[in-house]
C-alpha positions as CSV (number, residue, x, y, z in Angstrom):
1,X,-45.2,23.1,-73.7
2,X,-43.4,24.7,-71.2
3,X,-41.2,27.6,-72.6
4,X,-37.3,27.4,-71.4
5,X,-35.6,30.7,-70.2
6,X,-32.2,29.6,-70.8
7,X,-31.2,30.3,-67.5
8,X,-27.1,29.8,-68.0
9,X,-27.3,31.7,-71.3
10,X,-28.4,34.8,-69.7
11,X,-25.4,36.8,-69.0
12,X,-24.6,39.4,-65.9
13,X,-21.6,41.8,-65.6
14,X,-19.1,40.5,-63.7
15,X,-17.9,42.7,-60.5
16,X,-14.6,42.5,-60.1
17,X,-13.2,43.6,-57.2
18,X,-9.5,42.8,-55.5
19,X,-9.7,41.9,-51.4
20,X,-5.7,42.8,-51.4
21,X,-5.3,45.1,-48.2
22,X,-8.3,43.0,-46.3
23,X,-5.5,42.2,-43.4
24,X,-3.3,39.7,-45.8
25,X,-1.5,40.1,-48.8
26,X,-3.2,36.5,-50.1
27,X,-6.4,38.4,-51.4
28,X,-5.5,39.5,-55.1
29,X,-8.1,39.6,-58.3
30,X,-7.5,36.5,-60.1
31,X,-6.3,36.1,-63.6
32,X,-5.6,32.9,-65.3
33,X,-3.0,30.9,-62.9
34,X,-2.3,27.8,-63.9
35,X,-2.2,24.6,-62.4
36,X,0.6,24.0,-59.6
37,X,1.4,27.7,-59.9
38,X,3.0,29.5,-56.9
39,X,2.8,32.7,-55.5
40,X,5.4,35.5,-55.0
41,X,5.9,34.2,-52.0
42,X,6.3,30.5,-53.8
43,X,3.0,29.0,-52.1
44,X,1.1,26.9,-54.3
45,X,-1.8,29.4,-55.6
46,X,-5.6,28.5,-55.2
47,X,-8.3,31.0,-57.6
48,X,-11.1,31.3,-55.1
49,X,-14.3,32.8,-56.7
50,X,-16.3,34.8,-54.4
51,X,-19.5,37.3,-53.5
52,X,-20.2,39.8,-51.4
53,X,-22.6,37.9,-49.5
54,X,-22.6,36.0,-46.2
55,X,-21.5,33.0,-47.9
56,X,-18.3,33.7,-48.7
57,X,-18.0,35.2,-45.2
58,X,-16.0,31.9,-44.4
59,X,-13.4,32.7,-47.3
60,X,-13.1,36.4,-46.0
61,X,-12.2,34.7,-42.2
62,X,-10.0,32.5,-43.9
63,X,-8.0,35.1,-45.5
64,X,-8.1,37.7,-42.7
65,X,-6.7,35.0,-40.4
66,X,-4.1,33.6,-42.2
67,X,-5.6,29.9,-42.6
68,X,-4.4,29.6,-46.3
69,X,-0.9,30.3,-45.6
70,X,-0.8,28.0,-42.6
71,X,-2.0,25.3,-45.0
72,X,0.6,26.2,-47.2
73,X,-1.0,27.8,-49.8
74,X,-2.2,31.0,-51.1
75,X,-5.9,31.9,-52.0
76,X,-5.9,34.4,-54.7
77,X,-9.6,36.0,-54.5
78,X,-11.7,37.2,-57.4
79,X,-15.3,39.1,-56.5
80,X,-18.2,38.7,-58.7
81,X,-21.5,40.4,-57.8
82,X,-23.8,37.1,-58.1
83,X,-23.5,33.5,-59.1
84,X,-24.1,33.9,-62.6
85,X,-21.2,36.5,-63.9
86,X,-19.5,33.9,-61.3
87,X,-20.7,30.8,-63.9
88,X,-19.6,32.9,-66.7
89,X,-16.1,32.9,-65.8
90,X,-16.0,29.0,-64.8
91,X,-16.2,28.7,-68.5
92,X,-13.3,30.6,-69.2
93,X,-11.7,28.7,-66.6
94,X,-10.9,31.4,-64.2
95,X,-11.3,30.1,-60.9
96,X,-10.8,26.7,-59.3
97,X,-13.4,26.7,-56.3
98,X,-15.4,29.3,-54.5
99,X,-19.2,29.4,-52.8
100,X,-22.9,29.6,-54.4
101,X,-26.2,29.3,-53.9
102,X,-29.2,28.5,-56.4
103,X,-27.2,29.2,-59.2
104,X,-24.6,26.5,-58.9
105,X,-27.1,24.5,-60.4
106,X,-27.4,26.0,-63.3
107,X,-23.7,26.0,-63.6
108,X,-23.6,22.3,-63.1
109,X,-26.0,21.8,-66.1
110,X,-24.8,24.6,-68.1
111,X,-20.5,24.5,-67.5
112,X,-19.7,20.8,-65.8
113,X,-19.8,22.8,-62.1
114,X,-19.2,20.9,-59.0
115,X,-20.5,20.6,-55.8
116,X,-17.8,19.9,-53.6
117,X,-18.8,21.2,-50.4
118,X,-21.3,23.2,-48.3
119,X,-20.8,26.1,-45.9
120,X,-24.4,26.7,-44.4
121,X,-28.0,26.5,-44.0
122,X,-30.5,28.9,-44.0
123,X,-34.2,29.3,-42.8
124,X,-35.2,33.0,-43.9
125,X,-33.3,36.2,-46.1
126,X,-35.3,35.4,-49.6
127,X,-38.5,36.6,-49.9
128,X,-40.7,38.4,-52.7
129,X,-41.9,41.6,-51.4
130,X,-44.5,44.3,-53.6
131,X,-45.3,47.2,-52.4
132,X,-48.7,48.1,-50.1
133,X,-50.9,49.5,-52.4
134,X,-50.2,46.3,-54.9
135,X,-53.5,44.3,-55.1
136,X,-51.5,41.3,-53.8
137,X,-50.4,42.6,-50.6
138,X,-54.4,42.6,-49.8
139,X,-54.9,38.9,-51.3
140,X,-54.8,36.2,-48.8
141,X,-55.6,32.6,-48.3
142,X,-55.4,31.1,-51.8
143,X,-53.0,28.3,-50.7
144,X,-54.9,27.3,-47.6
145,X,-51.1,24.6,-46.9
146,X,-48.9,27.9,-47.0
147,X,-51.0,30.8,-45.1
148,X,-48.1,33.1,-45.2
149,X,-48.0,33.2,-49.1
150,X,-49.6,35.7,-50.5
151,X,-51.6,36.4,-54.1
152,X,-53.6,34.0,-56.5
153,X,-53.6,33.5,-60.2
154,X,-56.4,36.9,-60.4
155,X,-53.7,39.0,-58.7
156,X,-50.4,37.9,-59.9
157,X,-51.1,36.9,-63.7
158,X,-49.0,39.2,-65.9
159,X,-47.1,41.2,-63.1
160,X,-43.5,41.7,-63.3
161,X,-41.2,40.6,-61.3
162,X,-37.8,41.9,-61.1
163,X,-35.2,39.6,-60.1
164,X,-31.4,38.4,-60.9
165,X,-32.2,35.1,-63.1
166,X,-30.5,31.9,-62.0
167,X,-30.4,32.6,-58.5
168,X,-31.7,32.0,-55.2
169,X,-33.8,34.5,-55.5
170,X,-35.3,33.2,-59.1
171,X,-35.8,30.1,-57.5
172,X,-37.8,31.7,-55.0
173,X,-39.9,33.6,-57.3
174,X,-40.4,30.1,-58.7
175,X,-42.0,28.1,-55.5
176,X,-44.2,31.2,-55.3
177,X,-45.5,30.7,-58.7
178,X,-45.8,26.7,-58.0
179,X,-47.5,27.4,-54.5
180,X,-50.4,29.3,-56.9
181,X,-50.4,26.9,-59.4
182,X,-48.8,29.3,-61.6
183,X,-46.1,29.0,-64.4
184,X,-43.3,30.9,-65.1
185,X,-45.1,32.4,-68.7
186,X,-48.0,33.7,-66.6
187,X,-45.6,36.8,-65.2
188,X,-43.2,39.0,-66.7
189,X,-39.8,38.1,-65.3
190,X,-36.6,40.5,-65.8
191,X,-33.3,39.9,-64.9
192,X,-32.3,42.9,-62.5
193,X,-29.5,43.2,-59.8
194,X,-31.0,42.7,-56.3
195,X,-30.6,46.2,-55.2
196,X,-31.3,47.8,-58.3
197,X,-34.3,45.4,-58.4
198,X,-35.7,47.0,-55.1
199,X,-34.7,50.6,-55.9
200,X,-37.3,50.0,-59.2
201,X,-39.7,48.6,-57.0
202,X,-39.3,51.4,-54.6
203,X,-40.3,53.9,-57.4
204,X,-43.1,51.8,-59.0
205,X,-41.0,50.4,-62.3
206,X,-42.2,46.8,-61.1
207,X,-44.7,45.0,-59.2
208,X,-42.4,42.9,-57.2
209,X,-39.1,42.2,-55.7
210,X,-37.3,38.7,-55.1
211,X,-34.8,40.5,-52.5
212,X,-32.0,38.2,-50.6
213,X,-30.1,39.8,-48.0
214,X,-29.2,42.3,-46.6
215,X,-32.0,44.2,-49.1
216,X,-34.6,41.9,-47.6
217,X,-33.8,43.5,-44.4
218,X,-34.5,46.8,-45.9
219,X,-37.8,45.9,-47.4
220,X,-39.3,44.6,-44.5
221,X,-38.1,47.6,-42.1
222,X,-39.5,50.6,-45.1
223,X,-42.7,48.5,-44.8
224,X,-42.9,46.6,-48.3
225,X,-45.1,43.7,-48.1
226,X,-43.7,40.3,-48.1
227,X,-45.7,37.5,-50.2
228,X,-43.7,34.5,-50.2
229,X,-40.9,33.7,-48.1
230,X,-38.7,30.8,-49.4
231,X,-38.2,29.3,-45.9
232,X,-42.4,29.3,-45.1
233,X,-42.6,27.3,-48.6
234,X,-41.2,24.5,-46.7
235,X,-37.2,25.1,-48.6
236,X,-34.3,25.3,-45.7
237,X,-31.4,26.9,-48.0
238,X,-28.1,25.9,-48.4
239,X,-24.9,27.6,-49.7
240,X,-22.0,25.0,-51.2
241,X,-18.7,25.0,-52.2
242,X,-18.3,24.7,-56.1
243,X,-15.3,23.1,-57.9
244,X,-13.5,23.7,-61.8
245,X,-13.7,20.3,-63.0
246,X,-10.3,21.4,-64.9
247,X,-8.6,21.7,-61.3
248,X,-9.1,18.4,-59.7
249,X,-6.3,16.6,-61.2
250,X,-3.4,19.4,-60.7
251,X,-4.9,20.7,-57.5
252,X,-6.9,18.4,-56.0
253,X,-4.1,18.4,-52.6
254,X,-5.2,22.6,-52.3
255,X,-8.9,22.0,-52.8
256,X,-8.7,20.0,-49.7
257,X,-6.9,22.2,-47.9
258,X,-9.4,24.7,-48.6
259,X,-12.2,22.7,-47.8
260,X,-10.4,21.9,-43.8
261,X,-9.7,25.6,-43.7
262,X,-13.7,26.6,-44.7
263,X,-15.0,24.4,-42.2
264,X,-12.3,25.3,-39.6
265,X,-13.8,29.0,-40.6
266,X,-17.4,28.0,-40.1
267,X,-17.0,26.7,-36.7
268,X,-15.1,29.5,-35.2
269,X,-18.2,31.7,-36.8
270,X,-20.9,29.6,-35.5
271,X,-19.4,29.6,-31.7
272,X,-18.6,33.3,-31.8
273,X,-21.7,35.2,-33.4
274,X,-20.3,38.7,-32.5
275,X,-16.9,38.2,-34.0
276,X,-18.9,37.5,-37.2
277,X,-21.1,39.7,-36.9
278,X,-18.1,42.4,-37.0
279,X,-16.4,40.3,-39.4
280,X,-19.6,40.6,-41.6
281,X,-19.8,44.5,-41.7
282,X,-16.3,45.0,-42.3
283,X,-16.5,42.1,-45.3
284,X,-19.4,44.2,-46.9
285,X,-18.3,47.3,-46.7
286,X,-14.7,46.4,-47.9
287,X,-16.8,45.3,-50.9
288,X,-18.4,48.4,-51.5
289,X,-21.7,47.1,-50.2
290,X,-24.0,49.3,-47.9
291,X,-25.0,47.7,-44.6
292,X,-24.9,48.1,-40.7
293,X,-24.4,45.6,-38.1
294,X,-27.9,45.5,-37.2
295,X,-28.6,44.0,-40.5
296,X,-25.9,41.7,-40.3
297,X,-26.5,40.3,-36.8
298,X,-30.5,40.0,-38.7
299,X,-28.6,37.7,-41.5
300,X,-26.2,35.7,-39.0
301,X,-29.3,34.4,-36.8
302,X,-30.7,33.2,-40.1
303,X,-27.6,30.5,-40.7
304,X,-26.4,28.0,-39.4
305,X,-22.7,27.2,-40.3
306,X,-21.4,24.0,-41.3
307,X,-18.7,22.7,-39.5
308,X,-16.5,19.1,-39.5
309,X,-19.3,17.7,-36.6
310,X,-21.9,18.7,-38.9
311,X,-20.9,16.2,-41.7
312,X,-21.1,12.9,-39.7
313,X,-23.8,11.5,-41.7
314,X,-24.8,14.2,-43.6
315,X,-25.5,13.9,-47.5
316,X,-23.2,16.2,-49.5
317,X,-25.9,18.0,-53.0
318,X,-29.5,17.0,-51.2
319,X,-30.4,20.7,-52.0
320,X,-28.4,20.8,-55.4
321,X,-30.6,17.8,-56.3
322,X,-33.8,19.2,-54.9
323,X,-33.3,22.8,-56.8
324,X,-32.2,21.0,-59.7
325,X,-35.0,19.0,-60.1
326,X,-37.4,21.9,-59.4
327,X,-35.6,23.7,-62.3
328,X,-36.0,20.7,-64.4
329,X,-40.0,20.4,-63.9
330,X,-40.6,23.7,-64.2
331,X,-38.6,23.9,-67.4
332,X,-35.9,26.3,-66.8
333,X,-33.9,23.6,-67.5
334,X,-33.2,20.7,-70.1
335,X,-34.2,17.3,-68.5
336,X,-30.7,16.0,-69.7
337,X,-29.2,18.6,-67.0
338,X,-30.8,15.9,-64.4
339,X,-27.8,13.4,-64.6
340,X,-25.5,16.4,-63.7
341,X,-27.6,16.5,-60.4
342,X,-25.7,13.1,-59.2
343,X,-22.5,12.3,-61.1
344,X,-21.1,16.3,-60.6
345,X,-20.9,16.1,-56.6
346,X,-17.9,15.1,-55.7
347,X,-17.8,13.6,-52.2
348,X,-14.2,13.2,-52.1
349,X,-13.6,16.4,-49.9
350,X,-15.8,16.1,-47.1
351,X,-15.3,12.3,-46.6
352,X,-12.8,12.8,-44.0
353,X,-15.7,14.1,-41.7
354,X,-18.2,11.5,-42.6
C-alpha cells in the first residue's frame, strides 16, 4: 500500500504582500470583499490571488496598464509566496480567481478549485539539481528512454529531497522517482521554500533541490548538477487560471472580464519579449524577489503565452487532468479526487475563443 502525503493538508505561510503603488491604485492586499462589492472609486471589485512568479506576470501587465479599470472593474491583488498558502486561503474564501501551476490540483481535490483558464506553456524552468560531489551526479544511463535523467534506485534510495510540497516542483520530483521506478517512500521528502530549499542544498543540509525559476537559473550557472528536468520527462507545463467556486454566481460578469483582459495581456507579452522582459524584473523585484534581467529574458524564452488565437480548438484542464491523475496513481492523492479532474473545469470563460 502506497502511503498518502496529504498533499492539501500540509500547510505553508502565506506571503502577503500589497502591489498598491505598482503604477495603479487597483493593486491593494485583499481582505474579505463580498460579492458585487465596489471599490472607492465604485467599480465592481474582483480579489485576484497572485505569486511572484512569471505566471501572474499577465495580472501584473494588467494592472500596470489599466486593463481592469477599462473593463470596468477593479482587481484588488493579494500575493502569496506559492500555490499552497494560495489553496489555504481559497478555503477561507479570500479570493475569487488568480493563477497556479501544479498545485491547483490539489486545490481542486482538496477545496472545490477551478480551472477556469490558462495563461501559458512551458518547456524547461523545473528541474532537480544535487550538488557535484553527490553520487548521483556521476550515475548515468539507468533509464535508457530518458538519457538526460540522472540516478538509479542504488543512488537515490533514501536521499532527501528538499522541495515546496504540492507544487510544480513536487510534481517534478515525482516523474523523477517514476522514471527510476521509484516511489515516493523510497526518499526523504521535506517541504522547503524553493530558495531556502537551494540555500540548504548549497551548504550540504540536503541531497537535492526541486528548484523552479528563477533559482533554476542560479543552479545551473554556480554549477549544481541537474538530474531530471520535467520538460526532458516528456511534461510541457502549463500555468491556469483558478476560480472560487463561491464567486461564479455573484461575479461571474467580472471573471470574464478578467479572463479577456489576461489573454489581451498575454498577447501583448508574447509579441513584445523585451517589454516583458522589463516588465518581469520590475514585477520581481516590486515583490521583494532577487533577480536580473538576464534571468528573466532565460524564463520568458521558456513560455509560450496564451492568447484568444491560441484557444481555437484547444482543450481547457488537459494538464490538470494529466497531473491529477499522476497524483492519483502515485498516491498523493485519494482516487475519489479523480472526478474533480472533469466536473471542476469550467469552460464557460474561454468559449468565446473556441
Amino acid at each position: 500500500m502506497k502511503r498518502r502525503k496529504g498533499l492539501g493538508l500540509l500547510l505553508a505561510a502565506a506571503m502577503v504582500v500589497s502591489l498598491a503603488g505598482c503604477g495603479n491604485a487597483a493593486g491593494q492586499s485583499g481582505g474579505g470583499t463580498g460579492s458585487g462589492a465596489a471599490g472607492g472609486d465604485g467599480l465592481p471589485v474582483l480579489r485576484v490571488a497572485a505569486m511572484p512568479t512569471i505566471t501572474s506576470l499577465p495580472t501584473y501587465y494588467a494592472q500596470k496598464n489599466g486593463l481592469d479599470e477599462k473593463a470596468g472593474f477593479k482587481m484588488e491583488i493579494t500575493m502569496f509566496d506559492t500555490g499552497a498558502p494560495m489553496n489555504e486561503a481559497l478555503a477561507a474564501d479570500l479570493w475569487d480567481v488568480g493563477h497556479m501551476g501544479a498545485a491547483a490540483v490539489t486545490g481542486m481535490a482538496n477545496y472545490d478549485e477551478l480551472i477556469i483558464g490558462e495563461v501559458l506553456e512551458s518547456t524547461d524552468g523545473q528541474g532537480v539539481f544535487v550538488s557535484p560531489d553527490c553520487p548521483v551526479a556521476q550515475d548515468k544511463g539507468y533509464n535508457p528512454s530518458f538519457p538526460t535523467v540522472l540516478g538509479s534506485p542504488d543512488s537515490v534510495a533514501g536521499i532527501t529531497i528538499l522541495t515546496p510540497v504540492g507544487t510544480a516542483q513536487h510534481f517534478t520530483v515525482l516523474k523523477w522517482l517514476e522514471k527510476l521506478g521509484m516511489e515516493p517512500t523510497d526518499v526523504n521528502i521535506v517541504n522547503m521554500d524553493t530558495v531556502q530549499a537551494y540555500q540548504a542544498l548549497q551548504s550540504g543540509q540536503g541531497d537535492a533541490a526541486s528548484l523552479n525559476v528563477p533559482t533554476f537559473f542560479d543552479a545551473k550557472n554556480n554549477g549544481m548538477v541537474q538530474v531530471a528536468n520535467l520538460a526532458d520527462m516528456g511534461t510541457r507545463y502549463v500555468d491556469m487560471i483558478v476560480g472560487n467556486r463561491k464567486s461564479l454566481d455573484g461575479k461571474s460578469d467580472l471573471i470574464q472580464k478578467y479572463v479577456d483582459c489576461m489573454l489581451e495581456a498575454c498577447e501583448t507579452l508574447q509579441k513584445d519579449p523585451d517589454m516583458a522582459a522589463d516588465l518581469l524584473v520590475e514585477f520581481l523585484q516590486d515583490s521583494g524577489m532577487e533577480t536580473s534581467r538576464e534571468n528573466c529574458m532565460a524564463d520568458l524564452d521558456r513560455v509560450k503565452w496564451l492568447s484568444k488565437e491560441d484557444w481555437k480548438g484547444r482543450e481547457l484542464g488537459v494538464f490538470a487532468k494529466e497531473l491529477g491523475e499522476f497524483y492519483v496513481d502515485q498516491g498523493q492523492l485519494e482516487a475519489s479526487a479523480t472526478e474533480k479532474f472533469n466536473t471542476n473545469v469550467v469552460t464557460t470563460f474561454v468559449q468565446p475563443y473556441q
